[in-house]
Backbone as a chain_set.jsonl record, in Angstrom:
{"seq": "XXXXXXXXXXXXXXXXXXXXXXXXXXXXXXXXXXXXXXXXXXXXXXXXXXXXXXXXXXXXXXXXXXXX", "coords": {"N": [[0.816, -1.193, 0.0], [2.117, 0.983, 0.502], [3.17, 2.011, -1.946], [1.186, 2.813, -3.534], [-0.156, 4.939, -2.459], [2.249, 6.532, -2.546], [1.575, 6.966, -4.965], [-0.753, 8.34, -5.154], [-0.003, 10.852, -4.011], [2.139, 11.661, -5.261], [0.383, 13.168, -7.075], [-0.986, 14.702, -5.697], [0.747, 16.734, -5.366], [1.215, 17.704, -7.841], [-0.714, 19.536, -7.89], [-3.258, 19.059, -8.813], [-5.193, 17.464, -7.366], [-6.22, 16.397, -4.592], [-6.455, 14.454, -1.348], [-6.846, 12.194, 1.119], [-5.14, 10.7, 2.869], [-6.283, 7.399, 5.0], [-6.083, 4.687, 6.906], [-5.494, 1.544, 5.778], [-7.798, 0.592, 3.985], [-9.23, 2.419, 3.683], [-9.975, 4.801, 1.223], [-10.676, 8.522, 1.189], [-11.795, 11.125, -0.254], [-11.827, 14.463, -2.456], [-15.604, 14.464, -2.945], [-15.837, 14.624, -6.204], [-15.523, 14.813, -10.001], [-13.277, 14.828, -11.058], [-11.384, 14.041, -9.045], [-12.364, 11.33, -8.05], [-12.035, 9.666, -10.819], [-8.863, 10.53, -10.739], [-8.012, 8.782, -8.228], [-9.042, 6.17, -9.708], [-7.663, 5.683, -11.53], [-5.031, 5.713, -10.759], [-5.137, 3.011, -8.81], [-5.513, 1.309, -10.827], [-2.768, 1.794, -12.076], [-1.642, 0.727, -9.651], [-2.441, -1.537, -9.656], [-1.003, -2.665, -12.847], [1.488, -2.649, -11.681], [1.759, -4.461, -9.541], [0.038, -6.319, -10.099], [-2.498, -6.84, -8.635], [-5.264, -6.184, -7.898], [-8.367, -4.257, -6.733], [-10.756, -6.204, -5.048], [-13.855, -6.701, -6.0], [-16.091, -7.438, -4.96], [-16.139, -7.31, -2.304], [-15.696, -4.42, -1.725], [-16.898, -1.22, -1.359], [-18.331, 2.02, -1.906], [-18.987, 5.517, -1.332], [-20.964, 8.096, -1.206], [-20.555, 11.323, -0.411], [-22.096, 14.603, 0.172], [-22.5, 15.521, -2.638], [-23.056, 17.11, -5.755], [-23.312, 16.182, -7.891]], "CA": [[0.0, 0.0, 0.0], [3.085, 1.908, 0.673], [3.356, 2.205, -3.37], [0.095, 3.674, -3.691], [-0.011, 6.358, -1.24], [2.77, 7.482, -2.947], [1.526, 7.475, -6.486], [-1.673, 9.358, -4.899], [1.202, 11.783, -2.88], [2.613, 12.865, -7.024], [-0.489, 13.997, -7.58], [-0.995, 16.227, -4.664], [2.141, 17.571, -5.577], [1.034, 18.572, -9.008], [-2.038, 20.441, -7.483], [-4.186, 18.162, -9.6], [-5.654, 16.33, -6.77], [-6.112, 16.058, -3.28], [-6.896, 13.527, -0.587], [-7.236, 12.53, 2.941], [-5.132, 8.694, 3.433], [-6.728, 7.014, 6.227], [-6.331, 3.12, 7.061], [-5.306, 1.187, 4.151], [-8.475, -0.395, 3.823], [-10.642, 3.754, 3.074], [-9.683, 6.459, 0.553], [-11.303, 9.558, 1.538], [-11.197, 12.175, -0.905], [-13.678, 15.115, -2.651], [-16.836, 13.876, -3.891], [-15.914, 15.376, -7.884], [-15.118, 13.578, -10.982], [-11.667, 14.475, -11.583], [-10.623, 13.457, -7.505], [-12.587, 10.145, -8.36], [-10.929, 9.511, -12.235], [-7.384, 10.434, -10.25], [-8.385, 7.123, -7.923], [-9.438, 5.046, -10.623], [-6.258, 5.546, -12.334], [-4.149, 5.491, -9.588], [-5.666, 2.1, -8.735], [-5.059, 0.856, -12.052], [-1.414, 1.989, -11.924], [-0.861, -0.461, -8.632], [-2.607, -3.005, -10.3], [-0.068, -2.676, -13.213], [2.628, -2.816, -11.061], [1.818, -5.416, -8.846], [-1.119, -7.875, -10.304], [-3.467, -7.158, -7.713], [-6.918, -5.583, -8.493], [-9.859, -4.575, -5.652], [-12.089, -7.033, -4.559], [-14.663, -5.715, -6.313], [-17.642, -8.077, -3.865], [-15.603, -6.863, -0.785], [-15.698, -3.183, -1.972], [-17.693, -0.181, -1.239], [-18.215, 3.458, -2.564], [-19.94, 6.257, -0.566], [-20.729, 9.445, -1.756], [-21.565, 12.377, 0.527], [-22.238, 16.025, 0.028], [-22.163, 15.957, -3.675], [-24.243, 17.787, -6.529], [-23.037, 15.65, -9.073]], "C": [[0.86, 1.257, 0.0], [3.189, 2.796, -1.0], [2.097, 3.353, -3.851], [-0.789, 4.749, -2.852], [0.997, 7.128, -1.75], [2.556, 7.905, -4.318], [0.282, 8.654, -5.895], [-0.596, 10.765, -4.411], [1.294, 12.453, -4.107], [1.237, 13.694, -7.102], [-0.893, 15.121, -7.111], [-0.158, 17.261, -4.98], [2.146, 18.053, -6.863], [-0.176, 19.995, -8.63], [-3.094, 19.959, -7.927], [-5.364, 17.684, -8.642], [-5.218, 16.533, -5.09], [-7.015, 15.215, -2.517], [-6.791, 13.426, 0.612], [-6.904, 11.204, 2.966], [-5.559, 9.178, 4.862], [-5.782, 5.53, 6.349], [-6.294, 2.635, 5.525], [-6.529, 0.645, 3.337], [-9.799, 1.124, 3.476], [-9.325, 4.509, 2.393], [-10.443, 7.09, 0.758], [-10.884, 10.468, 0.332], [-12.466, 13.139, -1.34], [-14.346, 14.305, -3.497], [-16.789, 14.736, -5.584], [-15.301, 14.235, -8.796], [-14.004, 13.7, -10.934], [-10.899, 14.172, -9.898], [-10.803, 11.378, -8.039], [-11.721, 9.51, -9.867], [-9.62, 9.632, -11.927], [-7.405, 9.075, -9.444], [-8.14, 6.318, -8.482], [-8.13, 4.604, -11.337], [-4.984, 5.039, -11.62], [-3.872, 3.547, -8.939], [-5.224, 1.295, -10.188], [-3.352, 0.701, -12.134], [-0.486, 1.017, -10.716], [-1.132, -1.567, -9.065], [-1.207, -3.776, -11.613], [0.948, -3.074, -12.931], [2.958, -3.714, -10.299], [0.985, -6.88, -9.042], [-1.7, -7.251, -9.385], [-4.561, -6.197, -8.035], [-7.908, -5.742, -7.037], [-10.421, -5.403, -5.992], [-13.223, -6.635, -4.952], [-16.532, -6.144, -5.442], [-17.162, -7.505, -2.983], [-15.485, -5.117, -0.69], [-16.981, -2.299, -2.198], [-17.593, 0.991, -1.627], [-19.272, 4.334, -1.779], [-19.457, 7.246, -0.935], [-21.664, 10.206, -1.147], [-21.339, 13.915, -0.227], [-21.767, 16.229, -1.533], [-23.29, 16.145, -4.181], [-24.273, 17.424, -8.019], [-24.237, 14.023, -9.479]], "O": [[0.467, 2.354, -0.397], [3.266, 4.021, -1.101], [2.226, 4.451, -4.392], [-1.97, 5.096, -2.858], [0.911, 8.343, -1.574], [3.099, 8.877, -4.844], [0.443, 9.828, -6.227], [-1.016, 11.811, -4.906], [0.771, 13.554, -4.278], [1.257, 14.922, -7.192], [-1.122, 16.19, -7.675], [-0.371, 18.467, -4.859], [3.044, 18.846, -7.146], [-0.265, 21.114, -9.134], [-4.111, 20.437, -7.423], [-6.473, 17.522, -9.15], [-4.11, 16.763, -4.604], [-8.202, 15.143, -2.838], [-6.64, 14.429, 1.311], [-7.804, 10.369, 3.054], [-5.467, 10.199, 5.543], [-4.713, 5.502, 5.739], [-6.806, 3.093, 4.503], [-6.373, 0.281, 2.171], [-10.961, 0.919, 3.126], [-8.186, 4.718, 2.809], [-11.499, 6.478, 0.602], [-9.705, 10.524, -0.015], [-13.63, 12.982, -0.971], [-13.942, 13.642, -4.452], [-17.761, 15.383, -5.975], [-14.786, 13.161, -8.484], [-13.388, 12.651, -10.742], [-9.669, 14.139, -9.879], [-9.943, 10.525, -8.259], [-10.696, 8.855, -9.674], [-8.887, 8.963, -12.656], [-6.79, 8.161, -9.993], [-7.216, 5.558, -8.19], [-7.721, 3.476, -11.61], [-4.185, 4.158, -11.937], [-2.79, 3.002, -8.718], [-4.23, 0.581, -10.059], [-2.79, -0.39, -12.238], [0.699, 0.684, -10.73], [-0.385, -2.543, -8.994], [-0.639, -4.86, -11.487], [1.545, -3.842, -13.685], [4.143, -4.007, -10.141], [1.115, -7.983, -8.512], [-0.673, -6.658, -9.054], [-4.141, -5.232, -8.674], [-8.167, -6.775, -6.42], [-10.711, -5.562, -7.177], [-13.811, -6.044, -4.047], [-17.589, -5.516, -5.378], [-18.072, -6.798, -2.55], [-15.197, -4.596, 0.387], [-17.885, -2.553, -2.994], [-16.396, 1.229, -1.792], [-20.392, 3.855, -1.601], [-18.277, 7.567, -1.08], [-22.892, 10.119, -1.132], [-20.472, 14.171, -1.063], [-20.811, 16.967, -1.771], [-24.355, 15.75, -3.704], [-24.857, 17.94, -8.972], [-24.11, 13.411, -10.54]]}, "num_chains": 1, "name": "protein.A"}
């Protein structure tokens, strides 16, 4: 997880994107498309790198305070 905390970390560091790590097991971040599409990718990019892909039965998505 170490790997992907830091690919999310580049992105902060472009200004692109920001987040809130918790527990390896929640991403927190804003409820907008391009926070979520930085995720998705991001996610993709560890998969790449390592084989491993979410659980996608063991996985959840919650979306608060959005107008989208």
């Amino acid at each position: 997880m170490d790997y992907f905390f830091e690919l999310l970390k580049s992105k902060v560091d472009t200004g692109d994107f920001d987040f809130h790590p918790g527990y390896d097991l929640f991403i927190l971040c804003k409820a907008n498309e391009k926070s979520l599409k930085t995720i998705k990718r991001m996610l993709e990019m560890f998969g790449d790198f390592f084989g491993l892909r979410p659980n996608l039965a063991r996985s959840t998505c919650y979306f608060v305070k959005t107008d989208q």
